[in-house]
PDBQT receptor file of N, H, CA, C and O in Angstrom, charges set to zero:
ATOM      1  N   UNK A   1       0.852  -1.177   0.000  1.00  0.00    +0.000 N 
ATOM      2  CA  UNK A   1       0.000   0.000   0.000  1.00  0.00    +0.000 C 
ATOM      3  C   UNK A   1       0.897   1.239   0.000  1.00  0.00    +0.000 C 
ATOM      4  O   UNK A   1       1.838   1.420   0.773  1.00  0.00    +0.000 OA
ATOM      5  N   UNK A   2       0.497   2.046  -0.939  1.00  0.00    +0.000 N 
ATOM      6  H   UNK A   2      -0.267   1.899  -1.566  1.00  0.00    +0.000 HD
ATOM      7  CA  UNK A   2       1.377   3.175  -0.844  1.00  0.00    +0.000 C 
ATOM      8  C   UNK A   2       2.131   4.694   0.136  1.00  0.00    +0.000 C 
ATOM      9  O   UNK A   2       3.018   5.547   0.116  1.00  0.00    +0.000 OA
ATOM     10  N   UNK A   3       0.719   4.048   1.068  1.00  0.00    +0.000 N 
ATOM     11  H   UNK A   3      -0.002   3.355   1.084  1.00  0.00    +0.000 HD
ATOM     12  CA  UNK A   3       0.567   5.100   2.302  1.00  0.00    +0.000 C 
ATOM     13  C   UNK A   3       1.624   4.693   3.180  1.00  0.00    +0.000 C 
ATOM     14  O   UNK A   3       1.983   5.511   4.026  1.00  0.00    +0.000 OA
ATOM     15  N   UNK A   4       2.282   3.384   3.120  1.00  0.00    +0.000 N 
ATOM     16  H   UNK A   4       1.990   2.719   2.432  1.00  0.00    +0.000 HD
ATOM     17  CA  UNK A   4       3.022   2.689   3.796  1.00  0.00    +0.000 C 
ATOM     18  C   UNK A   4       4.440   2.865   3.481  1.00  0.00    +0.000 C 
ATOM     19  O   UNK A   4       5.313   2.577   4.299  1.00  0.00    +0.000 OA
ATOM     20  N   UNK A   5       4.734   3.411   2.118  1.00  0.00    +0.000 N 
ATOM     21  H   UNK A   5       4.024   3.646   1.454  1.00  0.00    +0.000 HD
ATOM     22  CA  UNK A   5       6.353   3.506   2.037  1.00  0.00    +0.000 C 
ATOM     23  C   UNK A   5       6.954   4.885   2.549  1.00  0.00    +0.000 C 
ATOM     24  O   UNK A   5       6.516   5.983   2.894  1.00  0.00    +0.000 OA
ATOM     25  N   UNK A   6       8.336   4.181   2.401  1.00  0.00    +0.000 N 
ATOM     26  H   UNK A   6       8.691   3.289   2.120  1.00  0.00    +0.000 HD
ATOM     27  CA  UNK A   6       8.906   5.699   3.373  1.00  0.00    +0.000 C 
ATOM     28  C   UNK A   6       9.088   6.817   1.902  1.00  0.00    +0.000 C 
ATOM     29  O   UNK A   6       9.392   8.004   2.025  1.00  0.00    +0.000 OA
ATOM     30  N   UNK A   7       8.858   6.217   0.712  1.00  0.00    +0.000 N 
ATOM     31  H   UNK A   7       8.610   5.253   0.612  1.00  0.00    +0.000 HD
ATOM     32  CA  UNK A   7       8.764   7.446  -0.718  1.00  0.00    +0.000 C 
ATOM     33  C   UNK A   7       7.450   8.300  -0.323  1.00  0.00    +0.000 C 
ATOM     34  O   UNK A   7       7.514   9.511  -0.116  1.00  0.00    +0.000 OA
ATOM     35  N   UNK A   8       6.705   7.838  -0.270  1.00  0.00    +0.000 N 
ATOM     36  H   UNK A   8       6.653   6.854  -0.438  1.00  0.00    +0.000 HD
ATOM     37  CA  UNK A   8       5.421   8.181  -0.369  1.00  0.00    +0.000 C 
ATOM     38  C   UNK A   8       4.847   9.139   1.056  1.00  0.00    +0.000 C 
ATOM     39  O   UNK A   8       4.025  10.055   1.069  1.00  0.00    +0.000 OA
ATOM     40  N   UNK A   9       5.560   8.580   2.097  1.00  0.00    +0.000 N 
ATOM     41  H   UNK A   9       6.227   7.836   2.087  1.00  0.00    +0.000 HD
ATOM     42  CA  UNK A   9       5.223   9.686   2.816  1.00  0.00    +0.000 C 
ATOM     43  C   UNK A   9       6.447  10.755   3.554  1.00  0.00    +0.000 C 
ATOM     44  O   UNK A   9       6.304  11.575   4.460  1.00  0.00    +0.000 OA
ATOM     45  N   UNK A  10       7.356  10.472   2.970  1.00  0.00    +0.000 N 
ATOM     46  H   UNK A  10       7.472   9.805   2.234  1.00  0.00    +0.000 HD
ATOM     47  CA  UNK A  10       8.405  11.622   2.227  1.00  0.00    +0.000 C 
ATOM     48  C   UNK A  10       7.702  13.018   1.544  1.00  0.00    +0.000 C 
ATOM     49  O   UNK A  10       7.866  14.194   1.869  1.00  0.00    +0.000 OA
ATOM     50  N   UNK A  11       6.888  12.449   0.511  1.00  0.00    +0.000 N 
ATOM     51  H   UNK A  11       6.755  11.494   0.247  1.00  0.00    +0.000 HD
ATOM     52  CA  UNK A  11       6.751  13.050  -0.317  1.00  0.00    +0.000 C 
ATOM     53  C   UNK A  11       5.193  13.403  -0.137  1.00  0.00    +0.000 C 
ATOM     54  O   UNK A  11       4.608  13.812  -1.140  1.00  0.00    +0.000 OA
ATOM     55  N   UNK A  12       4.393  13.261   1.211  1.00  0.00    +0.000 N 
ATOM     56  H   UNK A  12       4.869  12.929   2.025  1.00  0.00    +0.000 HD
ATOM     57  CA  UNK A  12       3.666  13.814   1.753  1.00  0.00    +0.000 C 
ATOM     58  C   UNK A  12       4.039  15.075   2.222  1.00  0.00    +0.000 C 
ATOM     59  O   UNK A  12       3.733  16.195   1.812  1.00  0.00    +0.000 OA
ATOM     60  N   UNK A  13       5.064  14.555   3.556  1.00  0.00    +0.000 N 
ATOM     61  H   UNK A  13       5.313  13.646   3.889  1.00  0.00    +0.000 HD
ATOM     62  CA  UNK A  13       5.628  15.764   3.986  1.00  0.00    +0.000 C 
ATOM     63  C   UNK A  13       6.031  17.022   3.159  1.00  0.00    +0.000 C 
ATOM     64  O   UNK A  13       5.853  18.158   3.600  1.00  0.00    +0.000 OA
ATOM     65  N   UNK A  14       6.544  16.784   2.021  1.00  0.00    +0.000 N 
ATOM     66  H   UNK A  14       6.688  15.862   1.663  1.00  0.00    +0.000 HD
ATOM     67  CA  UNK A  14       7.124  17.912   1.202  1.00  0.00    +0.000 C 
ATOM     68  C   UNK A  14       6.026  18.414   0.522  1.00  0.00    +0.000 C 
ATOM     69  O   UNK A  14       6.089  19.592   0.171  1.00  0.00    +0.000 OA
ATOM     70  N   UNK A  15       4.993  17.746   0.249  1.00  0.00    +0.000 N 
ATOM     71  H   UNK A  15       4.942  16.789   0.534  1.00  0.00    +0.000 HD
ATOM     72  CA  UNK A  15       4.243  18.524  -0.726  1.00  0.00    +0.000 C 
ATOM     73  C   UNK A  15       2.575  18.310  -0.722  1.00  0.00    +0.000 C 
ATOM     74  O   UNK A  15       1.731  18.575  -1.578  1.00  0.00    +0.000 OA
ATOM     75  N   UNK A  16       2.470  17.715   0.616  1.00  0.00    +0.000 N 
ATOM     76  H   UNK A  16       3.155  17.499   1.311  1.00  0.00    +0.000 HD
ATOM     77  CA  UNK A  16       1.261  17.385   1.188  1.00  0.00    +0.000 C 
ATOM     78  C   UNK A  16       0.368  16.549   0.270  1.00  0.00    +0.000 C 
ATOM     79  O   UNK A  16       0.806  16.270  -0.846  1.00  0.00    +0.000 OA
ATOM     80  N   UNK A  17      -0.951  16.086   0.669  1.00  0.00    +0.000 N 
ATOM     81  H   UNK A  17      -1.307  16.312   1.576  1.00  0.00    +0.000 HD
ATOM     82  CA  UNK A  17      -1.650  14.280   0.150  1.00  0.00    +0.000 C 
ATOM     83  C   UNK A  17      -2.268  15.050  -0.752  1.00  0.00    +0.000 C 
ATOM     84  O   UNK A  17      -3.084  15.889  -0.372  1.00  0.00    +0.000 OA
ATOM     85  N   UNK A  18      -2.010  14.900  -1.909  1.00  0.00    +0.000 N 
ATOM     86  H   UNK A  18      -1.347  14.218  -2.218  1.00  0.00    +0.000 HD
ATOM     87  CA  UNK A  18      -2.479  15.724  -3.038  1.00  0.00    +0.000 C 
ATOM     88  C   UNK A  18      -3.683  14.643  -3.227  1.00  0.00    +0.000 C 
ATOM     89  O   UNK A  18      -4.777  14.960  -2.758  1.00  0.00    +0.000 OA
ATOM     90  N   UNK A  19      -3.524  13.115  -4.027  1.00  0.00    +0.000 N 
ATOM     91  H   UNK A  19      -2.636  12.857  -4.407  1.00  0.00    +0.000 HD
ATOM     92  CA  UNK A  19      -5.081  12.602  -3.962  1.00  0.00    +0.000 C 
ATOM     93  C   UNK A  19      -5.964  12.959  -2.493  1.00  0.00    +0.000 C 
ATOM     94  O   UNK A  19      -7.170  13.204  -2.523  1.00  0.00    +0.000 OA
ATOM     95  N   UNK A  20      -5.260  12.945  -1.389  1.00  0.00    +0.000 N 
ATOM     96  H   UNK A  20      -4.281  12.746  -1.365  1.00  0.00    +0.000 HD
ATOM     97  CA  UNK A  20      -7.080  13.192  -0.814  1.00  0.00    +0.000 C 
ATOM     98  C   UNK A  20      -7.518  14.630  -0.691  1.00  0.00    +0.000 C 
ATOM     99  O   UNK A  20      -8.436  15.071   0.000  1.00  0.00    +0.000 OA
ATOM    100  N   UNK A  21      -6.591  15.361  -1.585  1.00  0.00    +0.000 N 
ATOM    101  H   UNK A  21      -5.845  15.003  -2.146  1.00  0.00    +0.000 HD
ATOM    102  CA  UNK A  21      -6.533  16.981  -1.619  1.00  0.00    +0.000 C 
ATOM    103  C   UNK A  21      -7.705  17.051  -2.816  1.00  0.00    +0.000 C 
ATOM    104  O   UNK A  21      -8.794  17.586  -2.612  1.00  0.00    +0.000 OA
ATOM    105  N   UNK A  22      -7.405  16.554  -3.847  1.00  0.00    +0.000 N 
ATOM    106  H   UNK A  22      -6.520  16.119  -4.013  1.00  0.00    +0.000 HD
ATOM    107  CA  UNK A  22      -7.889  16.003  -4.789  1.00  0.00    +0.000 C 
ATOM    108  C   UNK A  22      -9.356  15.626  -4.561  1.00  0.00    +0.000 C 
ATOM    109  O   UNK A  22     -10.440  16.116  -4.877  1.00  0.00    +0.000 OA
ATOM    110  N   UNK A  23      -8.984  14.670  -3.957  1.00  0.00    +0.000 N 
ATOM    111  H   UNK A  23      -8.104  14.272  -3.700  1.00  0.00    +0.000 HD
ATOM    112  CA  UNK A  23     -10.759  14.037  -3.939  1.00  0.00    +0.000 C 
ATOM    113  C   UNK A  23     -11.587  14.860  -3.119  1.00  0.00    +0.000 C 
ATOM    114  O   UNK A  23     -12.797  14.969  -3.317  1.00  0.00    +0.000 OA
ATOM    115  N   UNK A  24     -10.729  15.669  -1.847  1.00  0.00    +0.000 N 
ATOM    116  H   UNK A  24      -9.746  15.580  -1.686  1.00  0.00    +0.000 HD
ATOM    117  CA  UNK A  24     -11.589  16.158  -1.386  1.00  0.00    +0.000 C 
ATOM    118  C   UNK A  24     -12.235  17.483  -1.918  1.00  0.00    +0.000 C 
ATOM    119  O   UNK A  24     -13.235  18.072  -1.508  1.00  0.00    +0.000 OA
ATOM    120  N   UNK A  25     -11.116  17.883  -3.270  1.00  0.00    +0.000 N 
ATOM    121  H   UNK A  25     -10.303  17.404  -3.603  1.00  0.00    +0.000 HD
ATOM    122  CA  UNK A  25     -11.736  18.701  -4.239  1.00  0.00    +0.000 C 
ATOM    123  C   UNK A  25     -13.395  18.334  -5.065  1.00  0.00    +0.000 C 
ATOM    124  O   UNK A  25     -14.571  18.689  -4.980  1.00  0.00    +0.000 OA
ATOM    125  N   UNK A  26     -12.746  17.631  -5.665  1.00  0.00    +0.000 N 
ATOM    126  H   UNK A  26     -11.791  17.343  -5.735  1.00  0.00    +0.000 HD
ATOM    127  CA  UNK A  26     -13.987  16.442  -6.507  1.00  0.00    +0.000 C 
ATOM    128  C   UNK A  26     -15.060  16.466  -5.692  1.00  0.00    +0.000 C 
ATOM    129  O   UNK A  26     -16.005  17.182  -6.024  1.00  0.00    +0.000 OA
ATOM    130  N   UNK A  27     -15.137  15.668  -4.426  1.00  0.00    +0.000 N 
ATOM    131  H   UNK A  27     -14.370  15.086  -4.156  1.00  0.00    +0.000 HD
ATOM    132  CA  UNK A  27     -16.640  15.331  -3.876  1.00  0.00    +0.000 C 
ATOM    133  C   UNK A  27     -16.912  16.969  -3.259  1.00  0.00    +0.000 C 
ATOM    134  O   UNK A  27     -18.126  16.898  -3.070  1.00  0.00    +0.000 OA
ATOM    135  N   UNK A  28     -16.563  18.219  -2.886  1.00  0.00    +0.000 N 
ATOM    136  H   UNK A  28     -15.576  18.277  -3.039  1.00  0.00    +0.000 HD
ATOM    137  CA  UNK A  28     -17.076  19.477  -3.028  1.00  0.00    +0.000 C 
ATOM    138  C   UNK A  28     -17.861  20.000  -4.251  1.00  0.00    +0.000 C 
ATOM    139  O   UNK A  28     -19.013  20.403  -4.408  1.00  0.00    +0.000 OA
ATOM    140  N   UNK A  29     -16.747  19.833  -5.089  1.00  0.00    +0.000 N 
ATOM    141  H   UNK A  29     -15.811  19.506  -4.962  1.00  0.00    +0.000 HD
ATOM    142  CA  UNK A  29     -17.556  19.994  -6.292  1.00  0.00    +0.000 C 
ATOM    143  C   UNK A  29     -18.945  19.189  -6.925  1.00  0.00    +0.000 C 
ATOM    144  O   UNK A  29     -19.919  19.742  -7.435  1.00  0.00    +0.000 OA
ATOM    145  N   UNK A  30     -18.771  18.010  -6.771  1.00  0.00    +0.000 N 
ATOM    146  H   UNK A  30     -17.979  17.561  -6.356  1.00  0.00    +0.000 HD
ATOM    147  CA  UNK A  30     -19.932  16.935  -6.933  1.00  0.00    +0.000 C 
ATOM    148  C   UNK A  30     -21.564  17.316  -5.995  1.00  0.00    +0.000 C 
ATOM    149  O   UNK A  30     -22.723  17.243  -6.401  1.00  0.00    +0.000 OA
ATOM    150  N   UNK A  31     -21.179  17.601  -5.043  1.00  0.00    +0.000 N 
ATOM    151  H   UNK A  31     -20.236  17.660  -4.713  1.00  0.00    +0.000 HD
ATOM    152  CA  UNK A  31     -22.003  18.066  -4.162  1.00  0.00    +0.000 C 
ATOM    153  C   UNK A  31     -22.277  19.748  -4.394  1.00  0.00    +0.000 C 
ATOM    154  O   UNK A  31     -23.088  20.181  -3.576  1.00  0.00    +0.000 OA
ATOM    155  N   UNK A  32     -21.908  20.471  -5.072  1.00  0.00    +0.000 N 
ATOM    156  H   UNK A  32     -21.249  20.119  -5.737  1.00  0.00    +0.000 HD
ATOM    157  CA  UNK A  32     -22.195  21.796  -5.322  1.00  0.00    +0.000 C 
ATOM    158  C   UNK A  32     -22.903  21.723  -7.099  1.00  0.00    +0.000 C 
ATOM    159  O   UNK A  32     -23.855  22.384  -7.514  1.00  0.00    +0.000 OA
ATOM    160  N   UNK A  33     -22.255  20.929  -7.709  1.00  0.00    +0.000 N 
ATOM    161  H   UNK A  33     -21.481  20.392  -7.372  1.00  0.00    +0.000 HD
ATOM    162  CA  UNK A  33     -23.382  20.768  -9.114  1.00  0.00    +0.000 C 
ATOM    163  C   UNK A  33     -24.638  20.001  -8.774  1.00  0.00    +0.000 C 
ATOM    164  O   UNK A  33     -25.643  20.357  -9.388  1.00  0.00    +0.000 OA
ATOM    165  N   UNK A  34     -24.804  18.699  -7.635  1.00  0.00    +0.000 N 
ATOM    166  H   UNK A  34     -23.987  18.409  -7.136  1.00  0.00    +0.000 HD
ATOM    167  CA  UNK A  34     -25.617  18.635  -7.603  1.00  0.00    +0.000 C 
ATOM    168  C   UNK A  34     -26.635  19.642  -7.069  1.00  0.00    +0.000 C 
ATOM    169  O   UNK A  34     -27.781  19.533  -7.504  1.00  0.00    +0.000 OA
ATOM    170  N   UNK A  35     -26.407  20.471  -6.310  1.00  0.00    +0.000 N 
ATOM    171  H   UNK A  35     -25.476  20.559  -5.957  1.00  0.00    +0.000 HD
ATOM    172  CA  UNK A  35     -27.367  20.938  -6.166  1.00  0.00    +0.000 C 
ATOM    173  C   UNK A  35     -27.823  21.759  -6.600  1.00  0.00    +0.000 C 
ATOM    174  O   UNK A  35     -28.941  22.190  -6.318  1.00  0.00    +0.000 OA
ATOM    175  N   UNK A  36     -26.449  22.535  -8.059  1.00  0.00    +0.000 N 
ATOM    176  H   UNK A  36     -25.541  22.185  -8.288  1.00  0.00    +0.000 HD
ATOM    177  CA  UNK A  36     -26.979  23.241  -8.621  1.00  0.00    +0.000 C 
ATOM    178  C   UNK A  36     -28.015  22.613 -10.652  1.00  0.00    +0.000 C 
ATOM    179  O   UNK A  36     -28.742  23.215 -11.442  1.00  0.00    +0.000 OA
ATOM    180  N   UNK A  37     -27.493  21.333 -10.600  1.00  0.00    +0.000 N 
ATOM    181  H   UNK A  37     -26.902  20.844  -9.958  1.00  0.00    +0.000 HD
ATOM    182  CA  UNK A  37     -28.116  20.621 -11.695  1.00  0.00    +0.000 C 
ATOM    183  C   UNK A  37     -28.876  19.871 -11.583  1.00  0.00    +0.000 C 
ATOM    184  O   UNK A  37     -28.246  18.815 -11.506  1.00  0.00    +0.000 OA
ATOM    185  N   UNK A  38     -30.384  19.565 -11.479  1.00  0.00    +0.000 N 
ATOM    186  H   UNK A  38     -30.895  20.422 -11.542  1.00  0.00    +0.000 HD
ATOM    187  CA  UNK A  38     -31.177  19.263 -10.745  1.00  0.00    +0.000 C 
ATOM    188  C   UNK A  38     -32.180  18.402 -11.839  1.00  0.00    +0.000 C 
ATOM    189  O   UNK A  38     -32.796  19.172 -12.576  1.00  0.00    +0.000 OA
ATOM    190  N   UNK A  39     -32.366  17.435 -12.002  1.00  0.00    +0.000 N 
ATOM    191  H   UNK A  39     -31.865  16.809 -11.404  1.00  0.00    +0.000 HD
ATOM    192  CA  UNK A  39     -33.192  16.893 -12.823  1.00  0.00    +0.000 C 
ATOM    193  C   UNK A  39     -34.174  17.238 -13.275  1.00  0.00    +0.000 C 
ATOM    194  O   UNK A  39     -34.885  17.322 -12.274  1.00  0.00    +0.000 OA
ATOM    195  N   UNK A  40     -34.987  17.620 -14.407  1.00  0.00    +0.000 N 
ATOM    196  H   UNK A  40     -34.409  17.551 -15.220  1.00  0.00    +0.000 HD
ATOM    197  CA  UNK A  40     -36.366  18.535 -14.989  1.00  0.00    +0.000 C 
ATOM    198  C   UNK A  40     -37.089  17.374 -14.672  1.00  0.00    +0.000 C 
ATOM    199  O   UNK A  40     -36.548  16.269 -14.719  1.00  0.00    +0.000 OA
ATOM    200  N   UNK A  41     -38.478  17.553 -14.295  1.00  0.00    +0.000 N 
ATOM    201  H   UNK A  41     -38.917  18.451 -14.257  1.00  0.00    +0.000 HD
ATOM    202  CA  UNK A  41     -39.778  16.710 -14.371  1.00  0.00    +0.000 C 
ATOM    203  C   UNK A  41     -40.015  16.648 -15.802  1.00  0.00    +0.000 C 
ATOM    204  O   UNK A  41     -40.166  17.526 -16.652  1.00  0.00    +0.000 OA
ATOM    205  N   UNK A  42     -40.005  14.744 -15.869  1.00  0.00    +0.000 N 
ATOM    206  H   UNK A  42     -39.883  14.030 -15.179  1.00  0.00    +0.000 HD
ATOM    207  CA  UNK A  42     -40.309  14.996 -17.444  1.00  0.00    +0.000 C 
ATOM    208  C   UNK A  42     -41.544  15.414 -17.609  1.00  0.00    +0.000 C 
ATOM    209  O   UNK A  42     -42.424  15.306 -16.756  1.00  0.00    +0.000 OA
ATOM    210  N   UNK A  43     -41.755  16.213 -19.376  1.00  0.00    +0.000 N 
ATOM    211  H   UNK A  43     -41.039  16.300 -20.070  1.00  0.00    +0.000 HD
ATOM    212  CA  UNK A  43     -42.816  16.575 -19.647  1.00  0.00    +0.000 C 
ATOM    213  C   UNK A  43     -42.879  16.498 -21.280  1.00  0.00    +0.000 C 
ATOM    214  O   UNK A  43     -41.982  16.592 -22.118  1.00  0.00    +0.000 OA
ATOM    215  N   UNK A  44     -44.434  16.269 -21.418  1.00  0.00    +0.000 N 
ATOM    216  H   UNK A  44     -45.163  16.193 -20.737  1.00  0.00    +0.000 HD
ATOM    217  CA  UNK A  44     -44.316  15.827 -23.169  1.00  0.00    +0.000 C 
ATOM    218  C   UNK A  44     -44.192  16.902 -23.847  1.00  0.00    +0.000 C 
ATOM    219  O   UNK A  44     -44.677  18.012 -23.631  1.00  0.00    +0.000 OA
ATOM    220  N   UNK A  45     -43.466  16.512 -24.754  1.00  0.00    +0.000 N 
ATOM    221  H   UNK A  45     -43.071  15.610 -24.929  1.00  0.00    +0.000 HD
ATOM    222  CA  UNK A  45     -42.642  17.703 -25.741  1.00  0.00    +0.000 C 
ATOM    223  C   UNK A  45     -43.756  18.702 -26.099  1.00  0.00    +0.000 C 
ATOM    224  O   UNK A  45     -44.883  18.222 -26.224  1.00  0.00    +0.000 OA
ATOM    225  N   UNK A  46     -43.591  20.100 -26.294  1.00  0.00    +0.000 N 
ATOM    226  H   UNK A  46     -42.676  20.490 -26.193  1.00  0.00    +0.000 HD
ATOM    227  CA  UNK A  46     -44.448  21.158 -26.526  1.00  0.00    +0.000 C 
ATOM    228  C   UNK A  46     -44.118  21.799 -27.839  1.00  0.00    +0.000 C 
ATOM    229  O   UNK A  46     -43.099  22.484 -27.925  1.00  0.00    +0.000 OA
ATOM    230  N   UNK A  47     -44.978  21.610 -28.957  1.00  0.00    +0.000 N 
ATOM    231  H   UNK A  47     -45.807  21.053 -28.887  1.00  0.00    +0.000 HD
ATOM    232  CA  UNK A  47     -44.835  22.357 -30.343  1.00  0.00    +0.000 C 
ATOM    233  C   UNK A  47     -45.358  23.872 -29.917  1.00  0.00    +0.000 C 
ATOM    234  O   UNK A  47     -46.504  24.257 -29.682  1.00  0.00    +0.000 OA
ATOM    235  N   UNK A  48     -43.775  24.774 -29.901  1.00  0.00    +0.000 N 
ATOM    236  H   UNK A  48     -42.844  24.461 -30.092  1.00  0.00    +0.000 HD
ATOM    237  CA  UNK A  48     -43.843  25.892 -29.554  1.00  0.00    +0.000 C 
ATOM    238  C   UNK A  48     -45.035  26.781 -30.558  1.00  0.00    +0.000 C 
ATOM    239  O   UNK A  48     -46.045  27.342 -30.133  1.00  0.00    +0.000 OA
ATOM    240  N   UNK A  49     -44.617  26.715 -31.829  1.00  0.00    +0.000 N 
ATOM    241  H   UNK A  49     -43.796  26.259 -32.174  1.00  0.00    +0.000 HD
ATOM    242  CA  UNK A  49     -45.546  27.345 -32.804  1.00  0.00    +0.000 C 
ATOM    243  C   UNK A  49     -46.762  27.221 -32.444  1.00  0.00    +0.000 C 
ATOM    244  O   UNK A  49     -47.210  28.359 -32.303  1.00  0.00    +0.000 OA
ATOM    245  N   UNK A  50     -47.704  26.292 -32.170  1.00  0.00    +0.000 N 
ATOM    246  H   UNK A  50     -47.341  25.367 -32.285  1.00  0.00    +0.000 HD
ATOM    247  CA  UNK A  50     -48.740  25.686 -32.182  1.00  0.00    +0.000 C 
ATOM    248  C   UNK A  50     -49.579  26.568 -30.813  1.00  0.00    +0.000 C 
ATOM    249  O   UNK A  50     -50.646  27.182 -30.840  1.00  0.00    +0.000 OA
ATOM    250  N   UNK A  51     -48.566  26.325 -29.606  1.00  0.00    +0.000 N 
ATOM    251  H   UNK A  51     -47.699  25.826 -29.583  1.00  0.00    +0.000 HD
ATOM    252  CA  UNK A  51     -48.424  26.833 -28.285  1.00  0.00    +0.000 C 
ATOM    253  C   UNK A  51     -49.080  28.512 -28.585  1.00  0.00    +0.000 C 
ATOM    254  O   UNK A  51     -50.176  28.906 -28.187  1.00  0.00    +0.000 OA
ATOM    255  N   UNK A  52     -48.310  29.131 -29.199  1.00  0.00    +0.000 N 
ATOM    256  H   UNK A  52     -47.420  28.810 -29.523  1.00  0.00    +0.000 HD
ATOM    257  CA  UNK A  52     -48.282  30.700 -29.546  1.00  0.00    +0.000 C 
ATOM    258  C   UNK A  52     -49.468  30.735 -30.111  1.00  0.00    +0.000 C 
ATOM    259  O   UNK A  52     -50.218  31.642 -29.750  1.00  0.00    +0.000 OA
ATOM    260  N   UNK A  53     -50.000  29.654 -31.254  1.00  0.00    +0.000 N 
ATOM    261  H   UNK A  53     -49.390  28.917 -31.548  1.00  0.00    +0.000 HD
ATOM    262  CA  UNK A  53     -51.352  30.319 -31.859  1.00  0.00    +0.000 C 
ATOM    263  C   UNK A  53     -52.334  29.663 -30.727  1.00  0.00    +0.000 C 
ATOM    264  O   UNK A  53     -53.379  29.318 -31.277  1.00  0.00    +0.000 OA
ATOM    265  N   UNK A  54     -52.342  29.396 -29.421  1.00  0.00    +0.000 N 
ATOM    266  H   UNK A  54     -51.493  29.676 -28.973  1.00  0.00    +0.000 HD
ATOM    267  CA  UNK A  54     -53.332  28.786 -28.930  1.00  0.00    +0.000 C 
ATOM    268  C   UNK A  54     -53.941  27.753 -28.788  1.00  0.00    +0.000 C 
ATOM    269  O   UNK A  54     -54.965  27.566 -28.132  1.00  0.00    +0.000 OA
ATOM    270  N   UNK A  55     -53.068  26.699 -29.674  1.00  0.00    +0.000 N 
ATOM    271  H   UNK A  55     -52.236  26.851 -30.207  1.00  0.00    +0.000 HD
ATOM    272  CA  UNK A  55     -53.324  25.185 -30.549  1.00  0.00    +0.000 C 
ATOM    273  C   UNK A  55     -52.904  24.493 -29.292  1.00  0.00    +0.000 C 
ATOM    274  O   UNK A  55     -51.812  24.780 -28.803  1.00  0.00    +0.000 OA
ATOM    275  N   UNK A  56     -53.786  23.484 -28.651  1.00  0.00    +0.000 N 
ATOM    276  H   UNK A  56     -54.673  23.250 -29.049  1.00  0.00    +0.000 HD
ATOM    277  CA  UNK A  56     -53.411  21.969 -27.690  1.00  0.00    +0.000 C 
ATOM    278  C   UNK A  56     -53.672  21.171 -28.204  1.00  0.00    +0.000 C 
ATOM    279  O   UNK A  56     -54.525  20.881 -29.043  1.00  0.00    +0.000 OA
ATOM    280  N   UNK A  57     -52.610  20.540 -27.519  1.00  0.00    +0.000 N 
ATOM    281  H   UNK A  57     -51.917  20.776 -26.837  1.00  0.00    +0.000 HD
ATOM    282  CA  UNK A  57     -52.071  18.869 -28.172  1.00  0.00    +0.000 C 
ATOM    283  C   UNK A  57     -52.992  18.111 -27.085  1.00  0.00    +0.000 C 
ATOM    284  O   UNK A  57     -52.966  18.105 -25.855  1.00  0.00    +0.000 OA
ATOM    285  N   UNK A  58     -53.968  17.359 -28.208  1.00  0.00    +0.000 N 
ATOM    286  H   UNK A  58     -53.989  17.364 -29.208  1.00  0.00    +0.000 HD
ATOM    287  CA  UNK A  58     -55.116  16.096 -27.113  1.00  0.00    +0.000 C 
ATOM    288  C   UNK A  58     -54.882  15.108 -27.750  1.00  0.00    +0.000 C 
ATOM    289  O   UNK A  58     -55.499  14.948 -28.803  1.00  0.00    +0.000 OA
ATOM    290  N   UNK A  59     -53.840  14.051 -27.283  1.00  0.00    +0.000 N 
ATOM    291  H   UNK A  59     -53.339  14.181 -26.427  1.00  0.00    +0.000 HD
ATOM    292  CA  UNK A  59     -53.711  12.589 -27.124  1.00  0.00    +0.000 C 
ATOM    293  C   UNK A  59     -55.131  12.292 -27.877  1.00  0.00    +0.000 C 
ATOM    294  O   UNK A  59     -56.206  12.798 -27.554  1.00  0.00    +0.000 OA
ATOM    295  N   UNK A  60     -54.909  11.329 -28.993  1.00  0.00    +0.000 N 
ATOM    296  H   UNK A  60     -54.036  10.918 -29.255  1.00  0.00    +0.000 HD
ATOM    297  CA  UNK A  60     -55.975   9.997 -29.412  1.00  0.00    +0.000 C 
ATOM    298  C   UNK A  60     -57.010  10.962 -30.434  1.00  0.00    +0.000 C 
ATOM    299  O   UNK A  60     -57.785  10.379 -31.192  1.00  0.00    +0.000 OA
ATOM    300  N   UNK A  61     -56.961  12.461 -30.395  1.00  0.00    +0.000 N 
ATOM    301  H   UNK A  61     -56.332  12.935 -29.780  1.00  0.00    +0.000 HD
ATOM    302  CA  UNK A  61     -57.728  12.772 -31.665  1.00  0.00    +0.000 C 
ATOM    303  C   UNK A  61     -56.784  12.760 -32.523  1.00  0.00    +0.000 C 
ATOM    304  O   UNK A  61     -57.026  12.979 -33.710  1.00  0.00    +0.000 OA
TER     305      UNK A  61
């Protein structure tokens, strides 16, 4: 395991744990798009033109 050699945490000391610097970048970020990208309720597609002249869309006519 890498956490275990004397390279690796050498090279902590000098330049600090960049992956959990890293990840702990990532899951901030992950958690800040989610809450800013938010899934739409689906909804059946809307013919804008149609919309504007007043025209609804009724299923089965």
């Amino acid at each position: 395991m890498p956490h275990e050699t004397p390279i690796y945490n050498r090279l902590v000391l000098e330049q600090g744990d960049v992956p959990a610097d890293v990840r702990g970048v990532a899951q901030r970020l992950a958690r800040e798009l989610e809450s800013v990208i938010r899934p739409m309720p689906l909804q059946p597609p809307v013919n804008v033109g149609a919309a504007q002249r007043g025209v609804t869309f009724r299923p089965g006519i």
